[in-house]
LOMARDREN-59286 format. One record per atom (N, C-alpha, C): residue in one letter; x, y, z. Coordinates in steps of 0.1 Angstrom, whole numbers, plus 5000, padded with zeros to 4 digits. Each point is the difference from the previous one (the first is absolute). Layout:
# residues N
AXYZ
...
END
This chain:
# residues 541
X449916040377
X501150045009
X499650145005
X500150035012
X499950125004
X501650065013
X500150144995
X501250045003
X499350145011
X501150055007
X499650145006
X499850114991
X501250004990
X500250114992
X500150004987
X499750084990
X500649944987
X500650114990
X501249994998
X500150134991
X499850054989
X500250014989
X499550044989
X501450044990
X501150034995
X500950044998
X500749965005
X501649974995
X501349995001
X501050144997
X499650085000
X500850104998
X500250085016
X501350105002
X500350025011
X499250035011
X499050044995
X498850035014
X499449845004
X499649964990
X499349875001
X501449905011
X501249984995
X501149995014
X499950035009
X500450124998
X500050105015
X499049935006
X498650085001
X499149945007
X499849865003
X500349874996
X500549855000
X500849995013
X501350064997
X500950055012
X499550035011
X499350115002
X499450085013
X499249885005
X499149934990
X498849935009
X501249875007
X500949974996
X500549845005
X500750085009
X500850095001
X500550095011
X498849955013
X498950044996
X498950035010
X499449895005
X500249884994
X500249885001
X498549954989
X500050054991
X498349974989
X501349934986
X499749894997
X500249944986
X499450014993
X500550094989
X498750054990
X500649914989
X498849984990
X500249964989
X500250114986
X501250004990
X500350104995
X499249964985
X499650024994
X499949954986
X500150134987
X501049984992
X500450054990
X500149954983
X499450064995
X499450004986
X501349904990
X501150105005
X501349934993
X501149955005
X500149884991
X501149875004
X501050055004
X500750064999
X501250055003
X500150135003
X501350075008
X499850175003
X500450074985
X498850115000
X500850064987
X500850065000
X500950054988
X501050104996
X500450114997
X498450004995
X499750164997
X500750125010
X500950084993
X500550115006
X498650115005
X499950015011
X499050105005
X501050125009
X499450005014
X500350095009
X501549945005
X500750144997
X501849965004
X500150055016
X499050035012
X500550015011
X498650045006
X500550015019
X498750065007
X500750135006
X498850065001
X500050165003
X498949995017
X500450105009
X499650005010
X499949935017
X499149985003
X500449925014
X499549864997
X499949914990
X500149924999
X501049925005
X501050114994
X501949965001
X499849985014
X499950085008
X500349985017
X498949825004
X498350054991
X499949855003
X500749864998
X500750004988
X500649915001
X500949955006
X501150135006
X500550025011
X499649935011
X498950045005
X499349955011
X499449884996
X500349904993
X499649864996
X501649905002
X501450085001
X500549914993
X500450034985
X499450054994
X500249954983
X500950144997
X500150075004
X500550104992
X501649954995
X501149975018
X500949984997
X500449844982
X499249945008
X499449884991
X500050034985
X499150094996
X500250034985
X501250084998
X500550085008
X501350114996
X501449985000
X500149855014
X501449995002
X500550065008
X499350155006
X500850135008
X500049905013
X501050085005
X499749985018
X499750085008
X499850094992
X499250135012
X498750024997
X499050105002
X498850005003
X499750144983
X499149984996
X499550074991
X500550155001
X500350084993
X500150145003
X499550134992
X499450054999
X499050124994
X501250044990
X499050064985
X500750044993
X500150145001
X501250054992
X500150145005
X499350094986
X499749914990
X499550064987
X498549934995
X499350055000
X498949954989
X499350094989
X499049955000
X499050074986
X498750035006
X498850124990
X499049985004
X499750084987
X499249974993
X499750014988
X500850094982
X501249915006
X501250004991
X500650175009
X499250035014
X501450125004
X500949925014
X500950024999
X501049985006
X499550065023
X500149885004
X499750015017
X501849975006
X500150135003
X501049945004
X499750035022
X500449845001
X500149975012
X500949995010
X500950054997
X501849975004
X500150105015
X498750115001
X500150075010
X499149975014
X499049884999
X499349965007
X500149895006
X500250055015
X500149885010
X498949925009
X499449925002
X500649894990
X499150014989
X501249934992
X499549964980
X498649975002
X499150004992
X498449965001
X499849924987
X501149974995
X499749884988
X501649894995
X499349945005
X500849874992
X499949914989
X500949934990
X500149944990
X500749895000
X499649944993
X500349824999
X500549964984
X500550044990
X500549944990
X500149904996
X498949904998
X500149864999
X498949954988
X500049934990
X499249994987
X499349885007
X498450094998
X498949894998
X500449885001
X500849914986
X499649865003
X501249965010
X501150015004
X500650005012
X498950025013
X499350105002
X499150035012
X499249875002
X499549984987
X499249905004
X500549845003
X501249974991
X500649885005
X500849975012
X500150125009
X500149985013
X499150055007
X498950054996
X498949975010
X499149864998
X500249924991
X499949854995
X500249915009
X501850065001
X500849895008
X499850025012
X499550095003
X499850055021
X498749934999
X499150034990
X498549965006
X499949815000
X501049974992
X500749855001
X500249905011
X500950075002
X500550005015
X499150015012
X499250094997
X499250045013
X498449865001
X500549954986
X499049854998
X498550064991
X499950094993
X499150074992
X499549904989
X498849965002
X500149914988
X499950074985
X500950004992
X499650074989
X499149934986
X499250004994
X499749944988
X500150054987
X501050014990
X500650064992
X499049914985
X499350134995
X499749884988
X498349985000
X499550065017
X498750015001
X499850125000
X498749994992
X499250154999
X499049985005
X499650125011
X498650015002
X498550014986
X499350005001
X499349994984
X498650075009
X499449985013
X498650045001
X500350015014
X499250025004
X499650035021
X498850035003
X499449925012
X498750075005
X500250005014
X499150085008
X500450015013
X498449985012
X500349965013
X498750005005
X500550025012
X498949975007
X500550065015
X501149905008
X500249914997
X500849925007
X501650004992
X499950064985
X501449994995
X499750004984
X501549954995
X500150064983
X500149834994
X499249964989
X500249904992
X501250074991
X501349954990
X500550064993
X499849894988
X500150044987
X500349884992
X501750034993
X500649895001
X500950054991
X500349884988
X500550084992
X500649894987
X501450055000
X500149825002
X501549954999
X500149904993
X500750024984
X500549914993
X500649895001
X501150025011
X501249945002
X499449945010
X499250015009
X500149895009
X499549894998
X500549885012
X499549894997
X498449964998
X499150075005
X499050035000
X499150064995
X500750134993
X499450094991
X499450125008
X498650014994
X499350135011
X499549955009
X500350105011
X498949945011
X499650145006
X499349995013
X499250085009
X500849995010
X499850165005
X500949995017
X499450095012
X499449935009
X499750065007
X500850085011
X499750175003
X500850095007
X498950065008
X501350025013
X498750105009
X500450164996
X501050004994
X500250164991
X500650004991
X499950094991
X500450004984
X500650135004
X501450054992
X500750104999
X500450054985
X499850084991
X500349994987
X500850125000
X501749915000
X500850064995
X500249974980
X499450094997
X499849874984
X499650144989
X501250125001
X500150104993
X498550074997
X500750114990
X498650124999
X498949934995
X500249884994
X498649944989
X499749905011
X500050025010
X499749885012
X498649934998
X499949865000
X498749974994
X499949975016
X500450025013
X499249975012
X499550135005
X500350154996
X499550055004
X498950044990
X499649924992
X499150074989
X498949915004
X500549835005
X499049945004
X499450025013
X500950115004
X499549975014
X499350175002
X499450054990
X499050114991
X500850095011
X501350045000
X500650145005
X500150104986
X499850105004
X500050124993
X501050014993
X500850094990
X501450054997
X499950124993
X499550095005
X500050134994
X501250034997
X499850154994
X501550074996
X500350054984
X500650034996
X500150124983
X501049914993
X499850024988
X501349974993
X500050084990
X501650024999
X500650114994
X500049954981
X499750044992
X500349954986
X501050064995
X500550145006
X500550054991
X501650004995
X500649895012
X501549995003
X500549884998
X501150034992
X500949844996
X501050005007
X500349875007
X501450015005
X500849874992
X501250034998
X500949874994
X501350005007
X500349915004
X501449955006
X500549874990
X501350045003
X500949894992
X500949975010
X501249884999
X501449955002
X500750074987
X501450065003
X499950034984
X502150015006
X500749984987
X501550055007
X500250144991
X501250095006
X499850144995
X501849944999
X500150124993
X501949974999
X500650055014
X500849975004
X500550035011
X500850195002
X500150034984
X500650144995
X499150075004
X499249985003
X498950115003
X499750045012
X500649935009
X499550035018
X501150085001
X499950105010
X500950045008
X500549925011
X501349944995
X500849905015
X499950025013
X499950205003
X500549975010
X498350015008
X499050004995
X498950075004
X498749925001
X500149924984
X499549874997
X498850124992
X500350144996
X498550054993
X500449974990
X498649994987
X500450024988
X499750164994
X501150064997
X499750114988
X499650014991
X498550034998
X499550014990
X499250104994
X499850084990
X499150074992
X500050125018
X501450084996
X500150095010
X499750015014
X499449845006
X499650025014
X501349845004
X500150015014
X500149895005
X499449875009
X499449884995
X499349965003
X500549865012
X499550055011
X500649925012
X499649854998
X500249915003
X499649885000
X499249975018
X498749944995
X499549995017
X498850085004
X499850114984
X499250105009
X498950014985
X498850045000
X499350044992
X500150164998
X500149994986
X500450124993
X498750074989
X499450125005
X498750024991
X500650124992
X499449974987
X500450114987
X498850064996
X499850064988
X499150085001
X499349904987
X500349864997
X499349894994
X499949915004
X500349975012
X499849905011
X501049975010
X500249865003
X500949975012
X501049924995
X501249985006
X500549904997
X501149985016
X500149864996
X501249955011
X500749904999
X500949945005
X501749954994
X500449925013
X500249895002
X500549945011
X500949904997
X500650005006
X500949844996
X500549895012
X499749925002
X499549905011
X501249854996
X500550054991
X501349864997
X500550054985
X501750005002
X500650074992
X500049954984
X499750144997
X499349964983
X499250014995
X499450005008
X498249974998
X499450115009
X499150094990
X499750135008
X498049984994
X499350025014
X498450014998
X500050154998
X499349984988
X499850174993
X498349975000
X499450135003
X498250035001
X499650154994
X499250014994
X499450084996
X498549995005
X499050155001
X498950055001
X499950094989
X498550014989
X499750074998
X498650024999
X499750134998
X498250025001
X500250044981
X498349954999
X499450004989
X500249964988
X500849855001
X500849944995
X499249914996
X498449955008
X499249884999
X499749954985
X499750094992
X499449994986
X500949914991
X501250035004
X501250024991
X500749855004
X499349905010
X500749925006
X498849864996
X500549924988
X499249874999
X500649885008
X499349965014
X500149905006
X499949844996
X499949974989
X499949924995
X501749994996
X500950094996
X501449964999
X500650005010
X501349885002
X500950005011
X500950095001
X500050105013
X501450095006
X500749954990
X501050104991
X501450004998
X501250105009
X501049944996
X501050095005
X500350144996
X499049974984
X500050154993
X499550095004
X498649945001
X499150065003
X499950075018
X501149955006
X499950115010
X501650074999
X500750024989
X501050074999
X499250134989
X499149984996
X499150074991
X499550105015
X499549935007
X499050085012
X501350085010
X501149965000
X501350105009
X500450084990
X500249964988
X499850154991
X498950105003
X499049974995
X498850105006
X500450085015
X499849895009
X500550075013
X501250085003
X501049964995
X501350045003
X500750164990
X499249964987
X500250074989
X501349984993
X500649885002
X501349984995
X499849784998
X501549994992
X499649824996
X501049975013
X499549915005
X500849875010
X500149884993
X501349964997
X500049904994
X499949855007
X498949934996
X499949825010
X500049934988
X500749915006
X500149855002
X499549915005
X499749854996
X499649925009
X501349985012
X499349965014
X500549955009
X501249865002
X500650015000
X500949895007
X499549905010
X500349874995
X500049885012
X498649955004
X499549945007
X498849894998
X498850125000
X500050055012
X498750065002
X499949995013
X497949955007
X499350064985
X500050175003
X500050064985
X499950155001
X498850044995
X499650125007
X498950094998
X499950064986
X498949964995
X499550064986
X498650035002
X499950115006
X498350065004
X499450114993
X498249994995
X499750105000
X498749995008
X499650125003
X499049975011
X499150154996
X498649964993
X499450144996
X498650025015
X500250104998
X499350045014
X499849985011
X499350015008
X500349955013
X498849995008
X499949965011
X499349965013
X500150005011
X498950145010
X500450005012
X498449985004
X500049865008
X499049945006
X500449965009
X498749995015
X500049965014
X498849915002
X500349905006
X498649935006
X499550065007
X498250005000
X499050055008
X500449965012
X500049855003
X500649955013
X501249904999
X500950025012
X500649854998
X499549865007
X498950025004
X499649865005
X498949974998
X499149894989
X498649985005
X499949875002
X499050055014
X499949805007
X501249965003
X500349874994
X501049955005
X501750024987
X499450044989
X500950094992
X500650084999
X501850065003
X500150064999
X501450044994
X500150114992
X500850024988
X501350125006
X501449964995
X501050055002
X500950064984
X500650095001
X501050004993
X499050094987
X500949924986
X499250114992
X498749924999
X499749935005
X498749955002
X499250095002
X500650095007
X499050125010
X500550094994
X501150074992
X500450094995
X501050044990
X499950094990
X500549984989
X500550174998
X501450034997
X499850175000
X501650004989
X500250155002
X501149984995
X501049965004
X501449994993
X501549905010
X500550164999
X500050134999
X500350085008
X500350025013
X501550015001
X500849955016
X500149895004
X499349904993
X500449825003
X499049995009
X498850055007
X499449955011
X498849844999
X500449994988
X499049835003
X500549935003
X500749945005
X500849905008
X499650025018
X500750124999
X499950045014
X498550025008
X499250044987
X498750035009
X499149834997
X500749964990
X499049795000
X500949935011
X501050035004
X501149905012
X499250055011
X499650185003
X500149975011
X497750025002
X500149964991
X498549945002
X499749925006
X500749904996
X500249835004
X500349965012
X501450095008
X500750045010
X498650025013
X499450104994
X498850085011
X499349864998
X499749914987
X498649895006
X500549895004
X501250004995
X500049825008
X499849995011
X500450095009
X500049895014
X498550045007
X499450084994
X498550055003
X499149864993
X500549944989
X499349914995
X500549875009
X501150015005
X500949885008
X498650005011
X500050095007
X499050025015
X499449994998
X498849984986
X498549944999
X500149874997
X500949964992
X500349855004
X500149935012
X500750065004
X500549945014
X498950025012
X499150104993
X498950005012
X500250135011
X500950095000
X499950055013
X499650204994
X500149964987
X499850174991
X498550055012
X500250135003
X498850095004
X499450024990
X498650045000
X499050004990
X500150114989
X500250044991
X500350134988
X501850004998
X500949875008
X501250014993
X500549994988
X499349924995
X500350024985
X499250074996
X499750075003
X499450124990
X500750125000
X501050005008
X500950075001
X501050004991
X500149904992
X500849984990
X499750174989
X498649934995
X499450114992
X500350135006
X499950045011
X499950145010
X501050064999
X500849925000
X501350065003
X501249984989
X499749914985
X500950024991
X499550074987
X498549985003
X499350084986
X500350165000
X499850085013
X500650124997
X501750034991
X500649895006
X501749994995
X499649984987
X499149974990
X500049914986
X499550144995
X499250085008
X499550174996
X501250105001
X500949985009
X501250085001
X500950004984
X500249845000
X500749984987
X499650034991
X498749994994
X499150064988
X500150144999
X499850055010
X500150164998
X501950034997
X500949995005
X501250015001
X501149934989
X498949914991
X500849964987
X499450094989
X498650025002
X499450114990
X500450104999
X500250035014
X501050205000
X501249954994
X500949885006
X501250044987
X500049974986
X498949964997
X499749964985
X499650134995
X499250035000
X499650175006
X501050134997
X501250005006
X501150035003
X500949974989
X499949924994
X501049914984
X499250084990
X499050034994
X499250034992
X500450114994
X500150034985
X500150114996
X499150135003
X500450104995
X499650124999
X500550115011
X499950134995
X500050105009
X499850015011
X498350005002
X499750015012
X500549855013
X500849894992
X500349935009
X501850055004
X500450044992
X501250045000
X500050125014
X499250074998
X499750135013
X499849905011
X499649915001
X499249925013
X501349945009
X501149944983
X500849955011
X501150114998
X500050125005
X500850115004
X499349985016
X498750054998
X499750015015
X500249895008
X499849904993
X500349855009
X501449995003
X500850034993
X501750015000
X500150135015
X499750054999
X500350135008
X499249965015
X498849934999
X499449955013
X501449875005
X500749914989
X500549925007
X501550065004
X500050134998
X501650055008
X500050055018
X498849925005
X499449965014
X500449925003
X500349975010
X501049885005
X498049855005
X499250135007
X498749945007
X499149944987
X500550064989
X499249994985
X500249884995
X501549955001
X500749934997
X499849855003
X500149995016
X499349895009
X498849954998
X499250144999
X498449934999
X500049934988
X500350054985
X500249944987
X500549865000
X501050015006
X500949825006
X499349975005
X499150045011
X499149875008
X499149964997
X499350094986
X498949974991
X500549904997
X501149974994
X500849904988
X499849875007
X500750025010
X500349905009
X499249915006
X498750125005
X499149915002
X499950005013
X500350125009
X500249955015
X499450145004
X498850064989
X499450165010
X498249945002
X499949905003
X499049995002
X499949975011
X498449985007
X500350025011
X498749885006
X499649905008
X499349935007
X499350065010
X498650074997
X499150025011
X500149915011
X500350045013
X500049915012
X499150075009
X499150045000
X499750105009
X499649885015
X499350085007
X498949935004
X500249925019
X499950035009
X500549945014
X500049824999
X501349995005
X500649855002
X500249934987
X499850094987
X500449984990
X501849964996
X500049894994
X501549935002
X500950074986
X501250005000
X500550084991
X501449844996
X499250024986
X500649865000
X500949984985
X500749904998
X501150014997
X500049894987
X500250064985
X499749894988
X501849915002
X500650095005
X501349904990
X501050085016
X500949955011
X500950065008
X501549934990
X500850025009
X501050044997
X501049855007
X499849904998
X500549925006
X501649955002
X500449925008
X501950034997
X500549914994
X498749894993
X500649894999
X499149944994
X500349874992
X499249924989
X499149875005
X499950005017
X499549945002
X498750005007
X499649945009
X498149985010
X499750174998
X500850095002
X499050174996
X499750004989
X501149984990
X499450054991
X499149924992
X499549875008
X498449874996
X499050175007
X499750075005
X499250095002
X500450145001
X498450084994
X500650145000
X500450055015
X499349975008
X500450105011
X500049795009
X501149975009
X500749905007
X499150025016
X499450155001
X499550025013
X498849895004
X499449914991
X499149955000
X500449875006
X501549975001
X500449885002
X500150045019
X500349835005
X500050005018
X501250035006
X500150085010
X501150095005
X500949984999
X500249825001
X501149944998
X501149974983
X498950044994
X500450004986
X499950094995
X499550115001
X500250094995
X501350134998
X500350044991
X501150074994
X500050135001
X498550044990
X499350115000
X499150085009
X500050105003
X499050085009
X499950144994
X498549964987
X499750114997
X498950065007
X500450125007
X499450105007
X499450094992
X498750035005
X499850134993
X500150105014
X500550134993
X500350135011
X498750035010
X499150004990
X498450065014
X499150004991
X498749975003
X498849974990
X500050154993
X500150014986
X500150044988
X498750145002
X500450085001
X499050145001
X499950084981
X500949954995
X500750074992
X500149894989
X500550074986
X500449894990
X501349955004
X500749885002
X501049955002
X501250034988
X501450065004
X500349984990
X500949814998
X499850004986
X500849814998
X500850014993
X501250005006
X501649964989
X500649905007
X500949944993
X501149945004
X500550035016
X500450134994
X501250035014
X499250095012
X498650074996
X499450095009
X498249984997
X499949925011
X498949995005
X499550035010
X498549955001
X499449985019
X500249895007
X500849904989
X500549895009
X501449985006
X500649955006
X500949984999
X500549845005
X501349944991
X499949895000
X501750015015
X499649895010
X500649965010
X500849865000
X501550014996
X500249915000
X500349895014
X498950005007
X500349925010
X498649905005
X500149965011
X498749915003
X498950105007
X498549974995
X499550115009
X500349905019
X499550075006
X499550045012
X499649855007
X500249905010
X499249905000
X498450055006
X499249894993
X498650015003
X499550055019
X499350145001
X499650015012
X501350115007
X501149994993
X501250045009
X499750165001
X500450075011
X499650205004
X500950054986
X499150095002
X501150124989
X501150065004
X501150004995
X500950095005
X500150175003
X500750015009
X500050185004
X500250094981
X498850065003
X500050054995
X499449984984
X499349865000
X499749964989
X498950104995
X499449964984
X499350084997
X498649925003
X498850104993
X498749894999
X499849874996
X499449955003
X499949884990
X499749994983
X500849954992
X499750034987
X499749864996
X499350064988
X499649844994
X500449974986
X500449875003
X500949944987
X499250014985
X501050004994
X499949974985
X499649845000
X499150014985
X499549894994
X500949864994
X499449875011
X501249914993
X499749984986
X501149854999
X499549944983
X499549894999
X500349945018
X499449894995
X499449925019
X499249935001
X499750015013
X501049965009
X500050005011
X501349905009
X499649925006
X500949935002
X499749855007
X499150015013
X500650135007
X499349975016
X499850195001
X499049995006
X499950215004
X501250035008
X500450094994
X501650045005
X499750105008
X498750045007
X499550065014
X500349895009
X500149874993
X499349885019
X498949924997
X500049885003
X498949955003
X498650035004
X499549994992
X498450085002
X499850125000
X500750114989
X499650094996
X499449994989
X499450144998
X498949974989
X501349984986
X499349954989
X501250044988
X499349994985
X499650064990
X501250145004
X499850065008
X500950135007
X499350115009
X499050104992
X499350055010
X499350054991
X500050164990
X501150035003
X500950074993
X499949974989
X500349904995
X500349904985
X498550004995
X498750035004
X498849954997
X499850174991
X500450064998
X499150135000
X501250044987
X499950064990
X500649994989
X499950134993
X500850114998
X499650064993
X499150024985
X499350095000
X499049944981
X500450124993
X500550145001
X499850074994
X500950024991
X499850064983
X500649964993
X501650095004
X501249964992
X501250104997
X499950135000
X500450095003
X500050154992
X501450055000
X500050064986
X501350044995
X500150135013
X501550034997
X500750075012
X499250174997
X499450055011
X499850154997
X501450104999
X499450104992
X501450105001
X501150005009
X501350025001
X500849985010
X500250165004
X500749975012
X500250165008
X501449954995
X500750165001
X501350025008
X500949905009
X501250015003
X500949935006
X499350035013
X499850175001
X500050015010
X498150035009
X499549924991
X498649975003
X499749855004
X498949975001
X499649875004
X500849874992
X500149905006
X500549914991
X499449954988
X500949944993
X499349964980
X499649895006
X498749974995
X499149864998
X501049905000
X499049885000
X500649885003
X499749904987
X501249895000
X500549954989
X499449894998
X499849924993
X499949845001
X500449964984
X500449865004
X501149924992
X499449904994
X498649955004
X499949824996
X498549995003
END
């Protein structure tokens, strides 16, 4: 059997991306190790402009219920110190509150719907690849058949940090690991006598400890959340703890009310949790921050923590494996479909590997930042006192967020083109990233770019070099109007169109669409002043 696409993982990215490709009109095949979704308590929300992506899919309202549109928080974190954002317009980070296995069961049921074939129960086991495409093998118990062979013209391995497609597919994964830090989280209930009602902190051992925020002592970290009444996620960090910690016994509940003594310097008294579950009983000794050499080789190419593994400092894996996925699908959609310009998928790698280097550096500084000692304690005075900057503030959020990087466009008649617009509605736009590709008569979208790109472009949501037109362009051949500008040239479709929306017998694509930027991302240079040149430009996806 041979398919266009094949994914590798069932977990949110391995969706996501399932999603984007049938959007784009590609039926990929999903195959996932396990029978059923798991339960495992992981990641309780997303952090950054993912939120707005999902937004711009549809899904946001979908998972939340709201009826209005995502809105920036006015509070966050950045290596357990406090960002307060409440004075910056507009907000530069948004949050989504939604647990892992929820995320995924409605990205299930959309990629369902959208006709995704999923195979629950098959595991990939081997892969080889050649110039024309990927053999995969997989074992599957349960089917009527057993194991078989599947022929793909691309392999995608969404299939976590131990990914056996990126390992077969001989990509690199450099990167350090830390030995020296234990972290342990529990579900645990506290008596209710101990919170302050009106405030929700707990008083304890002379300080007061906010719930929501990471709190560092001078023995480690700790932090307190409670996500359904009763039931409160308590975490500890400490260094130098490794020796002292035999992996071979299972987390108790003691044993991390043992570790918030240490940290806290006082007893909290736990309990087991109330009601089914399932609840978190974690310990996790050391850690790993690794990046793939590449995300693509040949016809292989790896997303998510497939490609990258760091700390969950500020929540950013979610947001930076979604909008991985986000930037390849419909780039992978256009080489199926036949109409991709030559190095577009390679753009994948160009343009999200720098974002996987942003993150790595930016979870190490606040890990960094958590760490005992003196000289770290002085560091975050100065870092406290740099963030009583309003310009300090933003840049820090747009790190988080994920939206200060920037896409090399340089280059004459170079197209400035568009991973994910802003569509009004759940239908024929949003089957492609940019609708301009569709014929005059169908089309919705008119993304314009402003004037061939001299400069780095900035890419956000709301301020770019494009702008999106809600109306029809222009009929084919028709004069410009008084006062029109130059001619600009469109943003990149997602999928080809039925007929050249120039007219009969023009070339197509134009040849605009032929010529592609290659050069990699670069993170944003220093900013000026308000009252200096404008701050670099953003991108989302």
């Amino acid at each position: 059997m041979s398919v266009d696409v094949v994914i590798a993982g069932g977990g949110p990215n391995g969706l996501m991306l399932a999603c984007e490709l049938s959007l784009a009109g590609v039926r990929p095949v999903l195959l996932e190790r396990l029978p059923e979704p798991g339960d495992e308590p992981r990641a309780n929300g997303l952090v950054g402009e993912v939120v707005r992506v999902l937004d711009g899919r549809g899904l946001y309202r979908r998972f939340t219920g709201a009826s209005e549109p995502p809105k920036p928080v006015p509070f966050f974190m950045f290596g357990g110190m406090l960002l307060d954002l409440s004075a910056l317009d507009p907000g530069p980070l948004h949050t989504l509150p939604i647990p892992q296995r929820r995320l995924e069961r409605l990205l299930q049921e959309r990629a369902l719907e959208l006709g995704v074939e999923i195979r629950r129960g098959h595991e990939l086991v081997d892969m080889s690849q050649d110039e024309d495409g990927v053999t995969v093998a997989v074992h599957a118990p349960g089917a009527p058949d057993g194991d078989y062979e599947l022929r793909t013209r691309y392999l995608v391995g969404c299939d976590g940090a131990r990914s056996l497609v990126r390992k077969r597919a001989g990509i690199g994964f450099p990167g350090v690991t830390d030995e020296d830090v234990v972290s342990r989280s529990a579900h645990a209930a506290l008596p209710a006598s101990l919170f302050d009602p009106a405030t929700g902190e707990l008083p304890l051992a002379g300080e007061r400890w906010r719930p929501f925020m990471i709190h560092r002592t001078a023995h480690g970290v700790f932090s307190l959340a409670s996500f359904e009444p009763g039931v409160h996620l308590l975490s500890t960090m400490e260094w130098g703890q490794r020796e002292q910690v035999d992996e071979r016994v299972p987390m108790t509940l003691e044993e991390l009310r043992d570790s918030v003594r240490r940290v806290l310097g006082a007893d909290l008294p736990l309990s087991p949790p109330e009601g089914p579950g399932p609840h978190v009983l974690r310990r996790v000794t050391g850690g790993n921050t690794r990046l793939a050499d590449r995300y693509r080789a040949g016809r292989v190419l790896v997303a998510g923590d497939a490609a990258h593994v760091h700390s969950a400092a500020g929540g950013p894996g979610l947001n930076l494996g979604l909008q991985d996925v986000v930037n390849l699908g419909w780039k992978l959609a256009a080489e199926v479909h036949g109409w991709a310009p030559p190095g577009l998928l390679d753009t994948y790698h160009g343009e999200r590997y720098p974002v996987g280097e942003r993150v790595v550096m930016h979870t190490q500084a606040q890990s960094a930042l958590l760490a005992p000692g003196g000289e770290v304690t002085a560091l975050r005075t100065l870092f406290a006192e740099l963030l009583e900057h309003d310009e300090n503030r933003r840049r820090v959020a747009e790190l988080m967020a994920g939206s200060d990087i920037r896409y090399d466009m340089t280059g004459p008649g170079t197209p400035s083109g568009a991973d994910r617009p802003d569509p009004a509605d759940d239908a024929g736009p949003r089957r492609a990233v940019a609708a301009c590709g569709r014929s005059p008569a169908t089309s919705k979208w008119d993304l314009i770019a402003s004037r061939p790109c001299e400069k780095p472009v900035r890419r956000s949501w709301r301020s770019w070099s494009w702008r999106a037109a809600h109306k029809r362009p222009p009929r084919p051949g028709s004069p410009p109007g008084p006062g029109s500008p130059p001619p600009r040239s469109r943003s990149r479709p997602a999928s080809p169109p039925p007929e050249s929306p120039t007219g009969a017998g023009s070339p197509w694509p134009p040849a605009c669409w032929t010529r592609w930027p290659t050069s990699p991302v670069t993170a944003p240079p220093p900013r000026t002043s308000s009252t200096g040149s404008p701050r670099g430009g953003a991108s989302s996806a």
